[in-house]
C-alpha positions in Angstrom: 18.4 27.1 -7.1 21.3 28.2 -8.7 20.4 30.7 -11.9 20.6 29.3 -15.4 23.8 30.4 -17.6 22.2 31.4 -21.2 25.3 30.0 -22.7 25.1 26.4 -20.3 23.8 23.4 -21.4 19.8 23.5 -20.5 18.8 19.9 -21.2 17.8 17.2 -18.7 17.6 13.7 -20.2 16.8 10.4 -18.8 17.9 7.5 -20.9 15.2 4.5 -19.9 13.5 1.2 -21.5 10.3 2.1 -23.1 7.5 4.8 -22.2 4.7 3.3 -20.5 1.3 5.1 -19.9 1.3 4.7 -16.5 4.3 7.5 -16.2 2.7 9.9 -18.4 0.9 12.3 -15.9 4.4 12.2 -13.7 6.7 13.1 -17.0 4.1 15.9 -17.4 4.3 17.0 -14.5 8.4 17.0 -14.0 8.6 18.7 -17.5 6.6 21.7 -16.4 8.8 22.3 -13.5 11.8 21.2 -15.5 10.7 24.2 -18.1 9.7 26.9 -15.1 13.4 26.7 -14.4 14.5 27.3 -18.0 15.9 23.8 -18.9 14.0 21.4 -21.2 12.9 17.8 -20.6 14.1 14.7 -22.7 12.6 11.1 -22.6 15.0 8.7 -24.7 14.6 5.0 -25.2 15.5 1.9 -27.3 12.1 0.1 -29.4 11.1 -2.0 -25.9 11.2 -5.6 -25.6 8.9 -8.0 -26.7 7.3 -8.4 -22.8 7.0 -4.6 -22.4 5.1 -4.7 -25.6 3.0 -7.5 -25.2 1.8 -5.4 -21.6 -0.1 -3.2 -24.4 0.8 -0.1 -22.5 3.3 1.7 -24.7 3.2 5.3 -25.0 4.7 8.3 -27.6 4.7 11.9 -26.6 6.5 14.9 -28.1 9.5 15.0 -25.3 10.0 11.0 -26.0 12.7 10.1 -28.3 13.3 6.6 -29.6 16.8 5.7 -30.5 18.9 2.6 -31.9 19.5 -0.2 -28.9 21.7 -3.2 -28.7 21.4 -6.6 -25.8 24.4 -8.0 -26.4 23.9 -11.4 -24.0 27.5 -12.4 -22.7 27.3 -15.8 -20.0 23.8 -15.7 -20.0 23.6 -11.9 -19.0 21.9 -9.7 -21.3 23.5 -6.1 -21.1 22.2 -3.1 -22.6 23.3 -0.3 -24.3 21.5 3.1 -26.5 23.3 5.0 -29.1 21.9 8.1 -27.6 25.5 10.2 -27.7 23.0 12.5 -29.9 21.5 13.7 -27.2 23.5 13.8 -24.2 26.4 15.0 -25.4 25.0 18.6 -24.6 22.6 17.9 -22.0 23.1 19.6 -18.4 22.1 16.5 -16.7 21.8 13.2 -17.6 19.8 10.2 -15.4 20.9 6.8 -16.0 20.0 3.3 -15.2 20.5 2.6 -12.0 21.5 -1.1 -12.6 25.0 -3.1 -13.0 24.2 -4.4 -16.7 23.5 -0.8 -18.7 26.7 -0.1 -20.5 25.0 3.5 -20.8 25.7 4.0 -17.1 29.1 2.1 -16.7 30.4 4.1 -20.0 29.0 7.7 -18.2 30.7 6.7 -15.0 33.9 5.8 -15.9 34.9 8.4 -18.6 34.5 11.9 -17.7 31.4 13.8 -19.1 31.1 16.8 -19.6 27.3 16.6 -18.1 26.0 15.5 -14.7 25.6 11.9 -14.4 22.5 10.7 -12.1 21.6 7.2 -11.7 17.8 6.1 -11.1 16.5 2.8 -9.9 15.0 0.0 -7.4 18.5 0.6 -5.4 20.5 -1.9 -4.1 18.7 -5.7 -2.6 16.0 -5.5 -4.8 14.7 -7.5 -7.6 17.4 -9.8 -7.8 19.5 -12.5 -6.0 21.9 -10.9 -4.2 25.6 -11.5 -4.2 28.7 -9.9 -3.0 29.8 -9.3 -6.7 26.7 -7.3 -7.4 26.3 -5.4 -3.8 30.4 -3.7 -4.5 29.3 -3.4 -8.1 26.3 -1.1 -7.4 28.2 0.5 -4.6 30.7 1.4 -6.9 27.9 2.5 -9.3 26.3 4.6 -6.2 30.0 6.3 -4.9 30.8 7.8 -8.9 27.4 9.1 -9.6 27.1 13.0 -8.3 23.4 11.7 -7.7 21.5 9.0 -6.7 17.5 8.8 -7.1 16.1 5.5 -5.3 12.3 4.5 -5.0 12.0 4.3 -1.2 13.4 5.8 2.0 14.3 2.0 2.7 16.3 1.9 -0.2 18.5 5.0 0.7 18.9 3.5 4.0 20.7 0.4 2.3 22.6 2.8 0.5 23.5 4.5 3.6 24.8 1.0 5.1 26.9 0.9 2.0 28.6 3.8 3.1 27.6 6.3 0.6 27.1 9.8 0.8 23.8 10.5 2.3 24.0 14.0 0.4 24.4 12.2 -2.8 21.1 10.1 -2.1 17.5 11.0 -2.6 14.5 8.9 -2.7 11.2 9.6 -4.6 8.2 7.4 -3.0 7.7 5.7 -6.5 4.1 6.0 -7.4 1.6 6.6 -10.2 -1.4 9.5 -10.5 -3.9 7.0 -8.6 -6.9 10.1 -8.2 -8.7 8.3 -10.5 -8.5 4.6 -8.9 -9.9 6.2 -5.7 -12.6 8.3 -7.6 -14.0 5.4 -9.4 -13.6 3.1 -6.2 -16.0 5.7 -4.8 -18.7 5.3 -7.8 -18.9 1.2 -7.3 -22.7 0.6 -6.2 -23.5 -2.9 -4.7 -25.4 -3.6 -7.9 -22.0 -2.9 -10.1 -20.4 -5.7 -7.6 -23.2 -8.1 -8.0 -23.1 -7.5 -12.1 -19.5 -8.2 -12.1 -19.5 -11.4 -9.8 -22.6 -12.9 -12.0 -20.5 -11.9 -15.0 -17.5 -14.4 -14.0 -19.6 -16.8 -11.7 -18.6 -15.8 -8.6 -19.8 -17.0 -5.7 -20.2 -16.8 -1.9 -16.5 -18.9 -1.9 -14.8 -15.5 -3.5 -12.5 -14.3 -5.9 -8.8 -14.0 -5.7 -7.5 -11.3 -8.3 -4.5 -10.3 -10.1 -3.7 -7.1 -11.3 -0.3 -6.4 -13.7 1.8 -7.9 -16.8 1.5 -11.6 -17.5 5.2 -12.0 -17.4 8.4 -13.8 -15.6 8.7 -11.0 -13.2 5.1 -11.9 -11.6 5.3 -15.6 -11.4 2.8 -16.3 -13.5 4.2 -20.0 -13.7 4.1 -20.1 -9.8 1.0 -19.0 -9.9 -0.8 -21.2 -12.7 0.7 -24.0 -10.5 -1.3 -22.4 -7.3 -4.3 -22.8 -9.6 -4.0 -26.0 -9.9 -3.9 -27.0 -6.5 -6.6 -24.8 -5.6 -8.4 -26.9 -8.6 -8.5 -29.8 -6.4 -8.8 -28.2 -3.0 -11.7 -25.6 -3.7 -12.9 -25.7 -7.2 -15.6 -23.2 -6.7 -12.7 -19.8 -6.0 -12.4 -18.1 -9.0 -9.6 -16.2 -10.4 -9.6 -12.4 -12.1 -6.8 -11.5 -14.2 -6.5 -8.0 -15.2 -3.2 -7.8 -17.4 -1.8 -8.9 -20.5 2.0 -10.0 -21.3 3.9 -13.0 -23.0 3.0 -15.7 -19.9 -0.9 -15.6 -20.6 -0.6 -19.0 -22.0 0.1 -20.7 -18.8 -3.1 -20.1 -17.7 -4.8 -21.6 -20.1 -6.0 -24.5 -18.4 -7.3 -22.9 -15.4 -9.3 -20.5 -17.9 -10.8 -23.6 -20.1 -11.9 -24.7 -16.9 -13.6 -21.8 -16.2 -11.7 -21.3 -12.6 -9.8 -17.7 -14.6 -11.1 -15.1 -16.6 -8.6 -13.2 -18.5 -10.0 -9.3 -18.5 -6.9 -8.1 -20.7 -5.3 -4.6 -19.6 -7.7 -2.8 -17.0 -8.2 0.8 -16.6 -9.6 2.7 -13.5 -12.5 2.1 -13.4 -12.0 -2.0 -14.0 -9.6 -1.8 -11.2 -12.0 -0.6 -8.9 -14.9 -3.1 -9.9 -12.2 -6.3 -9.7 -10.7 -4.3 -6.0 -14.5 -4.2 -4.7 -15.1 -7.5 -6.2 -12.4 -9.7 -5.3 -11.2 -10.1 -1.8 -7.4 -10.7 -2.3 -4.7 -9.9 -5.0 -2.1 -12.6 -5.4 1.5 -11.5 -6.6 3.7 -13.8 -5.5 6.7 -11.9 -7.5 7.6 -8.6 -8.4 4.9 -6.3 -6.2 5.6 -3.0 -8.2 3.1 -0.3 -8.2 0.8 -3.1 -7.6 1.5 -2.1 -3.7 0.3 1.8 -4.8 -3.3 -0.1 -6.1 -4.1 -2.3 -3.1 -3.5 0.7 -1.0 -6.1 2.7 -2.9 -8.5 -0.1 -3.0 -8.2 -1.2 0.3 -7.2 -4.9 -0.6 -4.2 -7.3 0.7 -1.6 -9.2 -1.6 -0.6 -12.6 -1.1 3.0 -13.1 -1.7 6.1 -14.4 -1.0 9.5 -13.9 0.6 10.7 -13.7 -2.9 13.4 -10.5 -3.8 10.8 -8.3 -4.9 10.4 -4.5 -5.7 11.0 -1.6 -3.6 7.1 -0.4 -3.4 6.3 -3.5 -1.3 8.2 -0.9 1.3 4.7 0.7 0.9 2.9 -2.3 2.6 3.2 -3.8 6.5 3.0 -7.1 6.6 0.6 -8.6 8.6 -1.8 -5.8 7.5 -1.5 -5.3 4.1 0.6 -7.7 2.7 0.7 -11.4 4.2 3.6 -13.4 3.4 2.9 -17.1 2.2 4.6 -20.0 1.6 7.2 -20.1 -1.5 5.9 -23.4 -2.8 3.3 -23.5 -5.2 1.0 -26.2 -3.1 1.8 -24.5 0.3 0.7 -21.5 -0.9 -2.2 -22.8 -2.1 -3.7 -24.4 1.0 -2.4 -21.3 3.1 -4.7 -19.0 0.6 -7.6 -20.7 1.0 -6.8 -20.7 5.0 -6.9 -17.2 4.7 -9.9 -16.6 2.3 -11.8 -19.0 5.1 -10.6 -17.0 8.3 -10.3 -13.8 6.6 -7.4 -11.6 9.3 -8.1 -7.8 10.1 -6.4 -5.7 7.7 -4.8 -1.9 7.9 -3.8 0.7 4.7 -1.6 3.4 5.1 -2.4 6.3 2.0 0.0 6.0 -0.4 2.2 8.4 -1.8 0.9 11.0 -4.5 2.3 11.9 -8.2 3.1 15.4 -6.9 5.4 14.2 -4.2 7.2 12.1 -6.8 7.8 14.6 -9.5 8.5 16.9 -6.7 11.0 14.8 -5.3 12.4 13.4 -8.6 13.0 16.9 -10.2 15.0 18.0 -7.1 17.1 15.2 -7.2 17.9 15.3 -10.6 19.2 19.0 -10.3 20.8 18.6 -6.9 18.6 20.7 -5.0 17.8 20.0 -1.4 14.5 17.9 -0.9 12.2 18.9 1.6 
């Protein structure tokens, strides 16, 4: 690591969405070793959207910094853009979006600043159809960044079939501090389980769970409409949800017929109980960090072939993640297949909040990654 000049610019900055708690203990941990090196930590974000506010998991803290935000929406795109010049003007590095519709990032990468200009996200193939248009537009993105910080090692390869530097690239193993999942995992007694299946009438015909935001990106449409197949075809399979977000009212019906229970946002140790509880999490969407929790609880998600997030590079199919049908019927009748003749299943450990913050600091400030 090169020595710090006294008279050179000493902030790092990353310019995100909203804080969420989940990413607490890793900002913690990445502004420690941000500070051991002399250089401070910032954390700057727009007031979140509605959906990320409705997940009830917003979060202050004293390196956060909440500025003004515009979405302009031009053809049914909805671009983004923070008046955070305040703060990055004089910053030493600066980590951007990683995405083809932050005007932030284009703006840093087309007009010479005077700081270092990283961009961090899913990478390219993920989370959205892909096109031609958007695969040269995030290859251009990748090639005029001096850094790029990607979720997975999959997602660098992609990069790397893009043609860009592998030098340039580094990727973090996404993740959240999960210690406390597995700890209270370890505390569930069978008489816990049985308290928690009499408590939402669950019988020897099981639980299907789902853990995350009640919002577009997990399907919850898709997967009301699963509930209402599995209505007819097993009545008695009830269904957890642990989450909260602006979709909740889609599953309405299913919970005035007492086949859901809505839990609201879960903490550790509900996780564990509805993990121990339930026998499979269904996410036929967006996987997440959902893939980090079934790891630690030892449970398979249901999903589909559906673009989804790079953490599903966490899972192998066939073991830990099973790939149904993307039709709402079909995958209804091939869950209940599976709840009936229930397949042998495999988890790899998942990667810790030390490894990321490890990995993500290094990237940020260019050194090499172990």
């Amino acid at each position: 690591m090169k020595p710090t000049d006294s008279k050179s610019p000493k902030t790092i900055v990353i310019l995100f969405r909203y804080l969420p708690r989940y990413r607490l203990e890793l900002f913690e941990i990445m502004r420690s070793s941000i500070n051991a090196r002399g250089l401070e930590f910032l954390y700057v974000t727009g007031q979140p959207e509605k959906r990320f506010r409705l997940r009830g998991d917003l979060q202050e803290a004293l390196y956060h910094r909440v500025v003004a935000e515009v979405r302009p929406r031009i053809f049914g795109i909805t671009f983004r853009y923070l008046f955070a010049e305040k703060y990055t003007r004089t910053a030493r590095t600066v980590i951007y979006e990683y995405s083809i519709t932050n005007v932030n990032t284009w703006l840093a990468l087309l007009i010479k600043r005077p700081h270092e200009v990283v961009i961090w996200g899913h990478g390219p193939g993920y989370m959205a159809k892909q096109s031609l248009v958007r695969q040269k537009l995030e290859a251009a993105q990748a090639r005029m960044a001096d850094r790029v910080l990607v979720y997975t090692e999959p997602a660098k390869t992609r990069l790397l079939e893009l043609g860009i530097e592998n030098s340039k690239i580094h990727f973090l193993n996404n993740t959240f501090d999960w210690a406390n999942l597995q700890n209270e995992k370890l505390k569930i007694t069978s008489s816990d389980v049985r308290n928690f299946k009499s408590s939402y009438d669950i019988s020897d015909a099981g639980a299907v769970a789902f853990i995350g935001g009640l919002d577009f990106e997990k399907r919850i449409r898709f997967i009301a409409e699963v509930l209402d197949f599995v209505w007819e075809m097993n009545p008695d399979i009830k269904f957890i949800f642990g989450g909260k977000g602006p979709d909740e009212y889609l599953l309405d019906k299913a919970v005035d017929r007492k086949q859901a229970y809505m839990l609201g946002r879960v903490e550790e140790r509900e996780k564990a109980l509805i993990g121990t509880a339930c026998k499979v999490l269904i996410n036929p969407g967006n996987t997440g960090l959902l893939a980090v929790d079934a790891l630690v609880l030892r449970i398979p998600i249901l999903g589909t072939n559906v673009l989804s997030s790079p953490e599903k590079d966490y899972l192998i199919e066939g073991a830990s993640h099973f790939t149904l049908t993307n039709n709402p019927a079909s995958f209804a009748k091939e869950m209940l297949d599976f709840l009936s003749d229930f397949p042998r299943t495999s988890f790899t450990p998942p990667p810790t909040i030390e490894e990321y913050a490890a990995r993500f600091v290094n990237g940020a400030l260019g050194e090499n990654v172990a």
